[in-house]
C-alpha positions in Angstrom: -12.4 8.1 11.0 -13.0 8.1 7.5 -13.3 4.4 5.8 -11.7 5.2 2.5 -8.3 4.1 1.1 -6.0 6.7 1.6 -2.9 5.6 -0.2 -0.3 2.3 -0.8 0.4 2.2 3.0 -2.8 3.4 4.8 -4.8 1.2 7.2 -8.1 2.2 7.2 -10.8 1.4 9.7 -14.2 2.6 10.6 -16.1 2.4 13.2 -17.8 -1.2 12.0 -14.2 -2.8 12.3 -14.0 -2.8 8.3 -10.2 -2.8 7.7 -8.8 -1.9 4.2 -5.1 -2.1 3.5 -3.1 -2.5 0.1 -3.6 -5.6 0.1 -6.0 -6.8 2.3 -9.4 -6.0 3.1 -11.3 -7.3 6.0 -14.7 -7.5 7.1 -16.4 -8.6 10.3 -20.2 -9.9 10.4 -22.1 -10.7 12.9 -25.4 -12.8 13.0 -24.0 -15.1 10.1 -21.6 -18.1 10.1 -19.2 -19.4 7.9 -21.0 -20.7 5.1 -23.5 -18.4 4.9 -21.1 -15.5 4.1 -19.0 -17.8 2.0 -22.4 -18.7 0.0 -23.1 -15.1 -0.6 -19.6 -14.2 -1.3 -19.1 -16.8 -3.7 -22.2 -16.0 -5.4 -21.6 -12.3 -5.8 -17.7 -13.1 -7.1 -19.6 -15.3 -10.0 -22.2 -12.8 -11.1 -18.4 -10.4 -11.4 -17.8 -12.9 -13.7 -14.8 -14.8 -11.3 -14.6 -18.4 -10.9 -13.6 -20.9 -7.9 -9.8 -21.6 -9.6 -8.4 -23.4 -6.0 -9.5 -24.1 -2.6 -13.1 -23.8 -1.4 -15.7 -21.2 -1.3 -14.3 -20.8 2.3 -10.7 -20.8 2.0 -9.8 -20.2 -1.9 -8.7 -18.4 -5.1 -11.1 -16.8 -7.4 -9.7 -16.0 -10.6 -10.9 -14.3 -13.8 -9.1 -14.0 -17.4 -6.5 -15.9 -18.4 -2.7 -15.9 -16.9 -0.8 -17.1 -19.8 -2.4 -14.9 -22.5 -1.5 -12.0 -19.6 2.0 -12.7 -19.3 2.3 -12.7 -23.2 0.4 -9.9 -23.8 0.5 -8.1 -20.8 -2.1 -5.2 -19.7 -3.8 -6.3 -23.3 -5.3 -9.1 -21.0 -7.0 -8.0 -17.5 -6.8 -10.8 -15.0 -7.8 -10.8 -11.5 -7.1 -13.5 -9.1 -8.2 -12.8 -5.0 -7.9 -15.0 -2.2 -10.7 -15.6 0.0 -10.9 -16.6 3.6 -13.8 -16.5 6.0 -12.7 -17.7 9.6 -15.1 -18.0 12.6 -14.0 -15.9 15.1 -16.5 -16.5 17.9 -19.1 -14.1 18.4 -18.4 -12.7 14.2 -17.2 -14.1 11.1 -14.5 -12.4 9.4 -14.1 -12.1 5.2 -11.0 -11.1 4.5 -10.1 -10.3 0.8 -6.3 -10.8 -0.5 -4.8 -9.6 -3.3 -2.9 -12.7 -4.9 -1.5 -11.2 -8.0 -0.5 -7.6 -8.5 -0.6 -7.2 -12.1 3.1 -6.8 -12.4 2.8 -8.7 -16.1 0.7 -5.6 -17.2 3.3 -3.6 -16.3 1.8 0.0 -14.8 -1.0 -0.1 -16.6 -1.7 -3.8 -15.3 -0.8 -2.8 -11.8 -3.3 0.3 -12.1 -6.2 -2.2 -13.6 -5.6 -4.9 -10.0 -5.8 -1.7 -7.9 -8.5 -0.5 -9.8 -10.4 -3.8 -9.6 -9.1 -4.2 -5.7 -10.4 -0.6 -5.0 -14.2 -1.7 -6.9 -14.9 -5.0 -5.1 -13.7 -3.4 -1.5 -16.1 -0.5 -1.9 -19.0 -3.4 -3.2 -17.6 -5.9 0.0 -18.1 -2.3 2.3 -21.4 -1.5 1.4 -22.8 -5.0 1.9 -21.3 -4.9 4.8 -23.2 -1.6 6.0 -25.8 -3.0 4.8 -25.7 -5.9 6.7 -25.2 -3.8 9.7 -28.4 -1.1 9.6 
């Protein structure tokens, strides 16, 4: 089964368990815990240029531009915000990456620029996660 986002409405997983939806994206690790991932996750989001807006590294929103000069301006201003959440789940730790705003202030443009973004940061997230895998 191929591992690529096929459209709005495809669920997508490969044979590592990677799961990427239209909204969602998750990723099971094994041989790390919670905040291990959520150190190298965190620290990968900041060199993107994102910062910790809510929560914690484990639970929370990253967030990069600003909102209100978005929703005045619209797809003028990018801005990204994803939620974050790494749960132990036993025998693997699972990242799953969220969607938390579409883009709907940029209008089609600004929903093409999220997906874009959403469809970058997935692939990144997937190949770290091979990586982690070989």
């Amino acid at each position: 089964m191929s591992d690529e986002l096929l459209d709005d409405e495809t669920l997508v997983q490969n044979s590592t368990g990677v799961k990427i939806e239209k909204d969602k994206a998750s990723y099971p690790f094994e041989n790390t815990n919670v905040d291990e991932l959520a150190a190298k996750v965190e620290q990968f989001l900041k060199g993107e240029g994102y910062v910790l807006e809510t929560g914690t590294n484990k639970s929370g929103t990253y967030g990069k531009g600003n909102k209100t000069l978005r929703i005045l301006f619209g797809a003028f201003v990018k801005r990204f915000t994803w939620k974050v959440e790494i749960e132990d789940a036993g025998t693997t730790t699972i990242l799953h990456f969220i969607k938390d705003e579409k883009g709907y202030w940029g209008g089609a443009i600004g929903v093409a620029q999220v997906k874009n973004e959403f469809t970058r940061i997935t692939n990144i997230l997937k190949n770290f996660h091979a990586k982690h895998h070989n």
